[in-house]
N, C-alpha and C positions, 0 to 999 in steps of 0.2 A: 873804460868801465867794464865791471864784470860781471856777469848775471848767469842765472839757472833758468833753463828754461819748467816751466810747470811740471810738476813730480821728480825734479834734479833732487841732489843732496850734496851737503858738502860741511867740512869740517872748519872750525874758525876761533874768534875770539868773542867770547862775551863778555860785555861788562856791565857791571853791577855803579848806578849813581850814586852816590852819595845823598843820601835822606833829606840832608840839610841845603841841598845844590839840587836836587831832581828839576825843581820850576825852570830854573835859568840852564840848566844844562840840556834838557828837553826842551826846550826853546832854538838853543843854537843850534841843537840838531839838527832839527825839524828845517828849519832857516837851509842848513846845508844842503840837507840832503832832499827835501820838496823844490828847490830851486828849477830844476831841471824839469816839472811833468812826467818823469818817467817811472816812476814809482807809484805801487799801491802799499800805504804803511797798515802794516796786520799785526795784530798779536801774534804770538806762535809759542806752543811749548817745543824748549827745548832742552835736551840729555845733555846735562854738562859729565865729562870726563869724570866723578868725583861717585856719579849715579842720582844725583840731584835730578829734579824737574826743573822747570823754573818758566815760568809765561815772559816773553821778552819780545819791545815791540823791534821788528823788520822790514827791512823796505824792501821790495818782492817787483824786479820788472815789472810795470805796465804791456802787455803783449802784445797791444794796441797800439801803443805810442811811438812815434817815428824815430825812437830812440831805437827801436831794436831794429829798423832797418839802417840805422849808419853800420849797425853793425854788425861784419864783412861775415861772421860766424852764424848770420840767422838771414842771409840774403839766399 
């Protein structure tokens, strides 16, 4: 697992759901990636390459959670 610690930045993939799939695709997500406790999910704008804005939600370390003491980068 990979994470930023608070005020990181980094450069990535965004994607945009489809209108007609958002419920069930937000769904799986969330299912995936809340599994764990180790995440806090936030809105966040962010600068697509294009000069776009766009509000997109992110799962953001928990800093708190025993997930960032497995790991060896934040011991």
């Amino acid at each position: 697992m990979l994470a930023l610690k608070e005020g990181g930045r980094t450069t990535g993939v965004a994607y945009r759901l489809p209108d007609d799939e958002i419920e069930n695709e937000l769904s799986l997500l969330w299912k995936r990636e809340m599994i764990t406790g180790c995440y806090l999910p936030t809105w966040c704008r962010l600068s697509l390459d294009d000069g776009r804005t766009v509000n997109a939600l992110v799962f953001i370390m928990d800093p708190v959670t025993r997930c960032m003491s497995l790991t060896p980068a934040f011991r």
